[in-house]
N, C-alpha and C positions, 0 to 999 in steps of 0.2 A: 355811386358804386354799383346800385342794385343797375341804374339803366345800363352800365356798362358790362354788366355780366349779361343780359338780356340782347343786344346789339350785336357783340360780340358773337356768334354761331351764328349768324346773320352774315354778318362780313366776309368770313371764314368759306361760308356756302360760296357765295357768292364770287368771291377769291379763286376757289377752286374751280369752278365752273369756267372762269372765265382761261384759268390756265388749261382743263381741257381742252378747249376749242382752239387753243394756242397750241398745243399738241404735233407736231408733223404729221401725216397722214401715214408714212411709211413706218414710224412709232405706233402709232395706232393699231396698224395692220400687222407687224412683228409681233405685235403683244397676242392679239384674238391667236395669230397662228402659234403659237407658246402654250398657250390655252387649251388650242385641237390638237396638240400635237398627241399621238396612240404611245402606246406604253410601247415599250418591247415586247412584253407579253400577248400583247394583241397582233403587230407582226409577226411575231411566231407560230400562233395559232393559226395566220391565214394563209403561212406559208406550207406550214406541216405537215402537208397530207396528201404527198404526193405519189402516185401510182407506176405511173410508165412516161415514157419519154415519147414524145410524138416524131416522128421522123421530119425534119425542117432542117435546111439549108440556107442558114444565113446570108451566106457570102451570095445565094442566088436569089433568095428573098430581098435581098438589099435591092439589088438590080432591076427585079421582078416591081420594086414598088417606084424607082425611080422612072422607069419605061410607061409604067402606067399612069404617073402622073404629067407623063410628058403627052401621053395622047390625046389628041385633039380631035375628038368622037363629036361627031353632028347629033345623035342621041344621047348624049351623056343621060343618066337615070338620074344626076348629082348627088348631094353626099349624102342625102337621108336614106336613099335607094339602089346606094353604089354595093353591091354585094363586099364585103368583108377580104380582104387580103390574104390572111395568115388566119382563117376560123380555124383553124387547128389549136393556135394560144389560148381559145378562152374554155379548154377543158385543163389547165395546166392552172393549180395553186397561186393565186396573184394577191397583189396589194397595192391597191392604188394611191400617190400620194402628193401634193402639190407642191413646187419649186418655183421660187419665183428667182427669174431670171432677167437679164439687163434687156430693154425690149430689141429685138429682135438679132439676141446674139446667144450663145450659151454659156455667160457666164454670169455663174451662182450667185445671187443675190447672197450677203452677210447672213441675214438675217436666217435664211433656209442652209444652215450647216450644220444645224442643231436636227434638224431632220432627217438630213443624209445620214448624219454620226447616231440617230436612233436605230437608220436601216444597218448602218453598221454592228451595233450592239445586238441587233438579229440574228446577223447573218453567223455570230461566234457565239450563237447559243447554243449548248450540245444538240440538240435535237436538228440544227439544220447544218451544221459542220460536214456531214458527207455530201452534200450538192453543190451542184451549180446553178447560177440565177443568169437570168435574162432581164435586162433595165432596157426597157421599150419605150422610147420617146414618142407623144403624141404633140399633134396641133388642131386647133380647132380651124373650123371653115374658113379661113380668111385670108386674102395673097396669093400670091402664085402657087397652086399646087404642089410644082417640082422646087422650088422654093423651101415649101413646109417640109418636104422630105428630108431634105437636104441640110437643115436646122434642127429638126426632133430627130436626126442620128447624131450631130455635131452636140448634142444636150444630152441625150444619152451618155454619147465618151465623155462628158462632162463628169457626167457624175459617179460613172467609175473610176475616174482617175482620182476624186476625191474617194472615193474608198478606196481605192487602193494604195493613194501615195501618204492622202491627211492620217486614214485611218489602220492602212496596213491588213484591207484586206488580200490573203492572195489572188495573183491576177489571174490565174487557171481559173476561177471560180466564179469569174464574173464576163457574161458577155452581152453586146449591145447590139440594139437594131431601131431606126429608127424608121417609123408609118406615116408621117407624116398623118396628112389628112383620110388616107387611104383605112386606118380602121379604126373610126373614130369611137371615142367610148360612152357616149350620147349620141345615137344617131339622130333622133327626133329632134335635138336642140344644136344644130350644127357648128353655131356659133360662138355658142356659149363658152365662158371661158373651161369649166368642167373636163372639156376635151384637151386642155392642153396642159394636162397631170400626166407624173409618169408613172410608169408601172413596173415592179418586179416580178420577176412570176419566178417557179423554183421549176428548174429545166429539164435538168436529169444527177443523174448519181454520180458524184467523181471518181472516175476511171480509178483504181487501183494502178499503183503505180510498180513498177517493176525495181525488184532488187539490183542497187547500182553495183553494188560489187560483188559477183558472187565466186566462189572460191575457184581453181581452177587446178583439178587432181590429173591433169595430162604434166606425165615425165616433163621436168625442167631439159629444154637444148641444150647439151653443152656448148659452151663457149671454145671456139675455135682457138687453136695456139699459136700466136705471134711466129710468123717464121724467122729463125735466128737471121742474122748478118752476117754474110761471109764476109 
């Protein structure tokens, strides 16, 4: 009796340990990111504090990064020393945060919808309810350039469509760009995976919107009179 109580928390150890290591890897890796995931209140606070809007043109920032990733420069500086794309974003309110995605498509791994659905819980917190956000996909140094672009804007509209269709944020309020490798957010470690998290940043103020009906005190037309029928 006594050796079987003594053995016993032995086995159990043991047991357990060996069911760890039995574990999935992508179990494993779901759990730690459960763990890191930041409150809402922490997204709130990084987003909060925004001043003026920088003047940027997406629809020509888009084009501006696809062009450049297509150039085939006999000097390239490459990507440690590549000057910055849109340095205008990194005075703009941000939050940077990891998605893991099916490899090399934009779609949302399970596991990371609990992190979209935090930024969601952000984004309907009073204090950020009058803005607009920018969801800027990154990739790290790896593949074809014009490639990465091409993928870290398609992963962007990813993950607005999940806020806006899963979680009902509105879509005026949410807009995407994606940089590819072109600004990376580790330039020293190009590779790393670190570079291929995405970013929010809080854009500008939402435009006030105009009264849909407003009254209208100009005299009613009359209405013409049916000519009789002779």
């Amino acid at each position: 009796m006594c050796a079987a109580t003594l053995t016993l928390p032995r086995t159990c150890i043991a047991f357990a340990f060996a069911f760890c290591l039995a574990l999935p890897p992508t179990l494993a890796a779901g759990t730690a990111q459960a763990q890191a995931l930041p409150s809402r209140d922490d997204i709130v606070s990084q987003l909060d504090h925004f001043k003026s809007a920088p003047e940027i043109d997406l629809v020509a920032l888009r084009q501006q990064a696809l062009e450049r990733a297509r150039m085939r420069l006999r000097k390239d500086p490459g990507p440690v020393n590549r000057p910055l794309i849109a340095p205008d974003l990194a005075d703009l309110p941000s939050f940077t945060f990891p998605i893991e995605f099916d490899d090399n498509t934009p779609i949302i791994e399970p596991e990371s919808y609990q992190a979209v659905g935090r930024i969601a819980d952000a984004l309907v917190h009073a204090s950020l309810l009058p803005y607009e956000f920018l969801i800027v996909g990154h990739i790290e140094s790896n593949g074809k350039r014009e490639a990465n672009v091409i993928l870290s804007q398609r992963r962007a509209d990813a993950i607005r469509d999940v806020l806006v269709n899963t979680f009902k944020i509105s879509a005026k309020r949410i807009r995407t760009i994606g940089l590819g490798e072109e600004q990376l957010l580790d330039r020293a470690r190009p590779t790393t995976a670190v570079n291929a998290q995405m970013q929010i940043l809080t854009l500008a103020k939402v435009p006030d919107e105009e009264p849909t009906g407003s009254a209208d005190t100009s005299p009613a037309t009359p209405a013409k009179k049916l000519a009789k029928k002779r």
